[in-house]
MIMIDREN-57807 format. One record per residue (C-alpha): y negated, z, x. Coordinates in steps of 0.5 Angstrom, whole numbers, padded with zeros to 4 digits, always signed. Example, Ala and Ser with C-alpha at 12.3 -4.5 7.8 and 13.67 -1.06 7.14 Angstrom:
<sites>
+0009+0016+0025;+0002+0014+0027;
</sites>
This chain:
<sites>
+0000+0000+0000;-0008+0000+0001;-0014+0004+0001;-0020+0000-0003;-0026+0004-0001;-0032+0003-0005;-0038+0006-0003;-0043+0009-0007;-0047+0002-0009;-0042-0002-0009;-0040+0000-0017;-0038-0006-0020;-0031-0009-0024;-0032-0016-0019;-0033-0011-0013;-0029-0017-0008;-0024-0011-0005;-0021-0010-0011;-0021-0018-0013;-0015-0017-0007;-0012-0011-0011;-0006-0009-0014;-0007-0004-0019;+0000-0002-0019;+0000-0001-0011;-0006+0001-0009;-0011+0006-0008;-0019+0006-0010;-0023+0012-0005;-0029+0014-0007;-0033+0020-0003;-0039+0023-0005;-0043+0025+0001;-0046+0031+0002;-0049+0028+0009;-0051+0022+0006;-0054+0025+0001;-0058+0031+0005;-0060+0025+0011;-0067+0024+0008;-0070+0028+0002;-0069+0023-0003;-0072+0023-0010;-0067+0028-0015;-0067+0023-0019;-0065+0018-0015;-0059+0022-0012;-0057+0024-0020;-0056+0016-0022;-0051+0015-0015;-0047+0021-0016;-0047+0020-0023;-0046+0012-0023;-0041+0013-0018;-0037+0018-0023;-0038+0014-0029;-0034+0008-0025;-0029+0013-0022;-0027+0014-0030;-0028+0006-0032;-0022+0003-0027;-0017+0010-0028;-0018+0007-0035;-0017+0000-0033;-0011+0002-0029;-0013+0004-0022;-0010+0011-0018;-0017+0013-0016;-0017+0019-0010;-0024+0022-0011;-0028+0027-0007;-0033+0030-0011;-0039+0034-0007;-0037+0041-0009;-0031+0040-0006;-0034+0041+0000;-0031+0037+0006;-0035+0032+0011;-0034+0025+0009;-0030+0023+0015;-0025+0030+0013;-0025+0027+0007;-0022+0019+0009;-0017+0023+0013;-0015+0027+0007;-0013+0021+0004;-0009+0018+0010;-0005+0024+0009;-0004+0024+0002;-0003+0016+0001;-0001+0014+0008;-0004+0006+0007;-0003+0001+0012;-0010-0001+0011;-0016-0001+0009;-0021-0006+0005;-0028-0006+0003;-0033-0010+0001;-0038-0011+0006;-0043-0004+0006;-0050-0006+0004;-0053-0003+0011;-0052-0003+0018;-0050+0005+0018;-0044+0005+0013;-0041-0002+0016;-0042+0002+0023;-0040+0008+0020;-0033+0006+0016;-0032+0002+0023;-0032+0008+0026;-0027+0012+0022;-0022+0005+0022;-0022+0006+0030;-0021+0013+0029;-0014+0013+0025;-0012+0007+0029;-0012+0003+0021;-0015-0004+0020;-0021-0004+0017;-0022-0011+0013;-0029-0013+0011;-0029-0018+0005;-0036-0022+0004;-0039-0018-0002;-0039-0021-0009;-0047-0016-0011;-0050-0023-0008;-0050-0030-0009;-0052-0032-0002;-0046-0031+0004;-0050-0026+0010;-0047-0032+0014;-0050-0038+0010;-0057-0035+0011;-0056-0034+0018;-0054-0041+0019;-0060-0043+0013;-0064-0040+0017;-0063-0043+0025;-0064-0050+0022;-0071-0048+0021;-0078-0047+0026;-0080-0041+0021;-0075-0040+0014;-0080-0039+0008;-0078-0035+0001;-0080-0041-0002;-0076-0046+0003;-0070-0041+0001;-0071-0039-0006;-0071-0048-0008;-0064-0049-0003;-0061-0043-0008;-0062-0046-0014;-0060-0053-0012;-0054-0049-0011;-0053-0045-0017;-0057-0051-0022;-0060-0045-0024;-0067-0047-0028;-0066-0054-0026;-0065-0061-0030;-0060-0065-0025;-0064-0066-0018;-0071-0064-0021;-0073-0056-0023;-0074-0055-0031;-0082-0056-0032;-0083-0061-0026;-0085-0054-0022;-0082-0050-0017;-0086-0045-0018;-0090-0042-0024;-0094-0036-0020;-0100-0039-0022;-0100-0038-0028;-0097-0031-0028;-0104-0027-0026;-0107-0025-0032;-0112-0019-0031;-0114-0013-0034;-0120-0017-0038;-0114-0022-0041;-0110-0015-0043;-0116-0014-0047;-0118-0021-0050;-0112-0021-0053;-0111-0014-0056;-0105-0013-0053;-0101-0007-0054;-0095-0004-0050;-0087-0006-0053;-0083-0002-0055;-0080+0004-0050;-0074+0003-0046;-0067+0005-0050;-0066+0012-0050;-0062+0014-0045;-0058+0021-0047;-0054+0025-0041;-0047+0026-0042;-0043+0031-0040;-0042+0028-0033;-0049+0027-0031;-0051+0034-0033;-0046+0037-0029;-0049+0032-0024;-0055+0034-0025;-0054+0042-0024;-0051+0040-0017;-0056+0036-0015;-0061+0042-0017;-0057+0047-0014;-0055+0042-0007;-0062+0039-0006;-0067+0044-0009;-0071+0043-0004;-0072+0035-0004;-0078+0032-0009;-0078+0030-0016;-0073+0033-0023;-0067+0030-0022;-0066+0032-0031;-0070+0027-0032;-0067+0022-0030;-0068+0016-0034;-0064+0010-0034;-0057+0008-0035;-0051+0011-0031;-0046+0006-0033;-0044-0002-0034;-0044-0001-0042;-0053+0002-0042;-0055-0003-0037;-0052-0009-0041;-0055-0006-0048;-0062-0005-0042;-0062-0013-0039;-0061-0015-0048;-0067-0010-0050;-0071-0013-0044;-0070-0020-0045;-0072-0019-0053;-0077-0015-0052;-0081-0015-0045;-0079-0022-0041;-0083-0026-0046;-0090-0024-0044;-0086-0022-0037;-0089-0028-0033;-0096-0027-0036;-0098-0020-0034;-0092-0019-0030;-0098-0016-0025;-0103-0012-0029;-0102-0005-0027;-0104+0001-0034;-0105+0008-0033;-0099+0012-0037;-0095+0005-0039;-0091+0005-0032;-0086-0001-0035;-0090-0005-0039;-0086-0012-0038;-0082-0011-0033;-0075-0011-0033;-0073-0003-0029;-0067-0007-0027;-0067-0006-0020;-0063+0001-0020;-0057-0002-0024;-0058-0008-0020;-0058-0005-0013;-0052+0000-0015;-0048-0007-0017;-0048-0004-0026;-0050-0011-0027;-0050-0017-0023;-0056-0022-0021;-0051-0028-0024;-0051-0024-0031;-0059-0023-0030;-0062-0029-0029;-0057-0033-0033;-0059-0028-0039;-0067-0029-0038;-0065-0037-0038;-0061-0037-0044;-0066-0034-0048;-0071-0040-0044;-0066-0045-0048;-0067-0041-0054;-0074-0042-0054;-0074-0035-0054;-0078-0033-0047;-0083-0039-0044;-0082-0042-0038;-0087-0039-0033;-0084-0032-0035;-0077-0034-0035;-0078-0037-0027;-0083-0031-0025;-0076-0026-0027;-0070-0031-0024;-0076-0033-0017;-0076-0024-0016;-0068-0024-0017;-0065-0031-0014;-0071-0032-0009;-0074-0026-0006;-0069-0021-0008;-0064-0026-0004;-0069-0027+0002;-0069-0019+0004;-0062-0018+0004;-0061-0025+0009;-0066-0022+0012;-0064-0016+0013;-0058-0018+0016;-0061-0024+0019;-0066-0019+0024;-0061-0014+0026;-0061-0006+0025;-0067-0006+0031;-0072-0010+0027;-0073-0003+0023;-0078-0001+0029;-0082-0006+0029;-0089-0004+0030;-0094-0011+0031;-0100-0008+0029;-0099-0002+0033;-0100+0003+0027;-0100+0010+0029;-0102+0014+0023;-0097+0020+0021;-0096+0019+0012;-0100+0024+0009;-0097+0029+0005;-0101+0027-0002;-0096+0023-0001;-0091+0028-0005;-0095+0030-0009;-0101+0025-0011;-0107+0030-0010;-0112+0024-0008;-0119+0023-0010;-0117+0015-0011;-0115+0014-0018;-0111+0008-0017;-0106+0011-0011;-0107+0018-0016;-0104+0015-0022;-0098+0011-0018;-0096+0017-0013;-0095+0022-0019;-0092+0016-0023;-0087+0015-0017;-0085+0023-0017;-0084+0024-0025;-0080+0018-0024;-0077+0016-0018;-0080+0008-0020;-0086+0003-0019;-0087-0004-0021;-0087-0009-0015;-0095-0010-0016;-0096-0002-0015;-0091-0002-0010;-0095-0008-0006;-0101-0007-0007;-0104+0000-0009;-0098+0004-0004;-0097-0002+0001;-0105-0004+0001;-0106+0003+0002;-0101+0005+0007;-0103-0003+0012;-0111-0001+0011;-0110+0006+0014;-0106+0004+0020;-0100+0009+0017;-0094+0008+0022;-0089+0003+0019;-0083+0007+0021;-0086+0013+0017;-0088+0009+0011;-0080+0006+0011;-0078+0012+0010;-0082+0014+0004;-0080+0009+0000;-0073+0009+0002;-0073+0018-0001;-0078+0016-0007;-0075+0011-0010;-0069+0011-0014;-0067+0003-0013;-0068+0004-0005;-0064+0002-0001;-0064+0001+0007;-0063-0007+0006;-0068-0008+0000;-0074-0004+0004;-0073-0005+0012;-0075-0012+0010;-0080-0011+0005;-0084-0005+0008;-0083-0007+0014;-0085-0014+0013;-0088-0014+0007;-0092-0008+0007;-0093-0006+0013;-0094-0013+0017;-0091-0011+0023;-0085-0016+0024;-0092-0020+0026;-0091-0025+0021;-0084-0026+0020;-0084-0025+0013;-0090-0026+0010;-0095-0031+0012;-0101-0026+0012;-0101-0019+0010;-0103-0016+0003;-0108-0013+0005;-0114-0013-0002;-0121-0009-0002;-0122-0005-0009;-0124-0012-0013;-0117-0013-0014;-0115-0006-0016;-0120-0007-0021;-0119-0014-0023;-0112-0012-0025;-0111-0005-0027;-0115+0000-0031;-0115+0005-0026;-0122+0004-0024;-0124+0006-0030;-0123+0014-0029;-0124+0014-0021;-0130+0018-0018;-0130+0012-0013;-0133+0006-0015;-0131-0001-0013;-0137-0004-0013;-0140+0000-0008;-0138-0003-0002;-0140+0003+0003;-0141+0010+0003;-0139+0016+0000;-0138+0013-0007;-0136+0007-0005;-0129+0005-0006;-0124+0007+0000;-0121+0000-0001;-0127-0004+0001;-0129-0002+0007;-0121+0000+0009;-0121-0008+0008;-0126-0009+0013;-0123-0004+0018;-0118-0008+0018;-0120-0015+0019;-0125-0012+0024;-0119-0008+0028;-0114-0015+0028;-0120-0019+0029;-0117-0023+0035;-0110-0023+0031;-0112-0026+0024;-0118-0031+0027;-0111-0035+0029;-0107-0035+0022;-0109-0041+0017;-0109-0035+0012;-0113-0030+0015;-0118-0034+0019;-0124-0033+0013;-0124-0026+0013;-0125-0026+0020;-0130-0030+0020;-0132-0027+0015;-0133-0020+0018;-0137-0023+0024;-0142-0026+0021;-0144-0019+0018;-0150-0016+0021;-0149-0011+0027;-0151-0005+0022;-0147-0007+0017;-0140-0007+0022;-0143+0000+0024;-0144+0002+0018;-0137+0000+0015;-0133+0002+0022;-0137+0009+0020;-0135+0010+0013;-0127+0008+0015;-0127+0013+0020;-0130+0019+0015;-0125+0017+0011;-0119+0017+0015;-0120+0023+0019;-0121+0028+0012;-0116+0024+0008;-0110+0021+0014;-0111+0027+0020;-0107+0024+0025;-0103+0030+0027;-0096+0030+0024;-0097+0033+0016;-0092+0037+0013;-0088+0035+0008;-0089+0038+0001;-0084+0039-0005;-0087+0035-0011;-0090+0040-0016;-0084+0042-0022;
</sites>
């Protein structure tokens, strides 16, 4: 007989390790790591939704026949104790896995195969649609591998979207019309859809729950008020209410941020999707249908399939395409510790204010939010990348090592020097303004450019381009804020030099802060 071991986001029935199976023969293993757990402080929520998930599958595949051996947390063995309990108790000749999703557990199953002297097979995973290897051998046939150049290749391949060899509409892209701002939301009256389906706990998540209090009471957030499914069933009933209810207006305000409507349309599939509680192939075939059944437009439908098949594909390639040192890139030489507020959004700035306590109340933020309030934020204070990657990686509950090396990294931080990103995404308090309602209840005002009621993301901005003037004065992309900023007057450039370093020496000190537990 075999092992099949499955990792704790590797919960899916077409996990490729048991397509291999034999229900009669084989053994399934899962282990709930205490180490793994406790190896950053991650949201409660967060580490409620893994362990619950991972309990939840365990039960589904005894019921679809298998013989499963699993560790549970309380039991309190280490991780490798518990694979050599099961050699004890089984005696397989071998172990498969599908490919882990991060360089630590690839190396650390490896690891543990050598150890007990076992053949550890790694079979190419079936949670996306494009092999590691394809992606490597896409990417050397080309000077610079784009998203776009990515995302067109995937959906010739799959035909998703597409009417022969021409894509749906005559259009690749529909992101031109997906940037409807706060003035449109109030010319057209718009109110919030519906809430999310209602998701009750059950007796294992609430024992979960307990255990994640008990365990890790000292990591931030509430982990009893997690709020999405824990199971294949509610994440299906989740991808039908969002494609009845949120896709239709999707791509239209797919980046407008409100105070105290964290979801609008956004689809918060991210964590099922992540933990394999729903396929990528399932999920943008739903979102087409419902474009085939005049149900959602084209912009919308496009905007949804480009996030998953496109930009979701092209970070995971990525990740594995740079290697596991990629994570310590530093190109703009960022050296600012991660402010505490960070844990508890106990910042004057409305905008950043609203989405931290969003992000501790639930453990999620949409992609804008993440982007371009956050991000923004963390690029123009010059926060060490590395320090960001690991925020992001606790706080959000759909936060993986292969999602966010490559997007806080790259994306956020531009610290790859431009292997991701074209340009980085840095915005002055126009933008915040132009798409968020956040402005509105913030003691700093966005159209003040310098001083102390200015917006900090105004002359954070300048700051920015004036510190890599040399840098950006070379790139297509940036080369007009540079010039730009060398065409302002002397005292212009010392007033905003003036204004940054006021700010960042009372709200982003350089010495090392010290990390705070979200408020109960």
């Amino acid at each position: 007989m075999k092992t099949i071991w499955i990792l704790g986001d590797q919960l899916s029935l077409t996990n490729s390790a048991l397509a291999g199976g034999d229900r009669q023969r084989d053994v399934v293993l899962m282990i709930e790591s205490r180490a793994r757990g406790a190896f950053m402080r991650y949201h409660q929520q967060k580490l409620v939704l893994i362990y619950s998930a991972m309990r939840h599958f365990a039960e589904d595949l005894k019921r679809a026949g298998w013989t499963v051996d699993y560790t549970r947390l309380e039991e309190g063995l280490k991780f490798e104790e518990a694979v050599q309990r099961h050699f004890a108790r089984f005696a397989p000749n071998e172990i498969h896995l599908a490919q882990p999703n991060s360089y630590l557990e690839s190396e650390t199953v490896t690891k543990i195969g050598r150890k007990l002297a076992v053949t550890v097979r790694l079979i190419p995973t079936a949670q996306f649609i494009c092999d590691r290897e394809d992606f490597r051998e896409e990417a050397s046939s080309k000077v610079r591998l784009v998203m776009e150049q990515h995302y067109r290749r995937v959906r010739k391949k799959t035909g998703y979207l597409m009417r022969g060899s021409e894509p749906e509409g005559d259009q690749w892209n529909f992101d031109a019309d997906n940037r409807l701002t706060l003035i449109d939301w109030k010319k057209e009256r718009l109110v919030a859809p519906p809430p999310l389906p209602r998701v009750t706990p059950d007796a294992i998540t609430r024992e979960v729950m307990e255990m994640v209090k008990r365990e890790y009471s000292d990591h931030p957030g509430r982990g009893e008020d997690l709020w999405v499914p824990v199971t294949r069933e509610e994440a299906l009933r989740w991808l039908a209410d969002f494609v009845e209810h949120r896709l239709p207006r999707f791509g239209d305000f797919e980046d407008l941020m409100l105070a105290d409507e964290p979801i609008l349309f956004h689809s918060t599939l991210s964590p099922m999707l992540n933990l394999g509680l729903l396929t990528p192939q399932e999920c943008v075939e739903a979102a087409i249908a419902a474009y085939r059944q005049n149900r959602a437009p084209l912009n919308a439908v496009e905007g949804f399939v480009r996030q998953i098949i496109g930009w979701r594909e092209y970070i995971n390639g990525t990740y594995w395409l740079r290697g596991p040192h990629y994570r310590d890139l530093n190109g703009l030489r960022a050296t600012r510790p991660l402010p505490a507020w960070f844990y508890t959004g106990e910042t004057p700035m409305n905008c950043l204010s609203q989405v931290l306590r969003q992000t501790i109340a639930l453990g999620w933020n949409h992609h804008i939010q993440r982007l371009m309030v956050i991000g923004n934020f963390v690029l123009l204070a010059g926060i060490r990348p590395q320090e960001a990657l690991g925020w992001y990686l606790e706080m959000y509950i759909d936060a993986f090592d292969w999602v966010m090396v490559a997007n806080v990294i790259g994306l956020v931080c531009h610290a790859d020097e431009g292997r991701v990103a074209t340009k980085p995404y840095a915005a002055s308090g126009a933008y915040i303004r132009r798409m968020s309602n956040y402005c509105e209840g913030c003691r700093f005002d966005p159209n003040q450019k310098t001083g102390p009621n200015a917006c900090p993301f105004n002359y954070l901005y300048w700051n920015f381009y004036d510190t890599h003037a040399q840098r950006f004065s070379q790139n297509q992309r940036t080369s007009m804020p540079v010039q730009a900023w060398r065409k302002r007057s002397p005292l212009e450039k010392e007033t905003i030099r003036a204004d940054a370093a006021r700010f960042l020496s009372e709200y982003v000190p350089t010495s090392k802060p010290v990390l705070l537990t979200s408020p109960s």
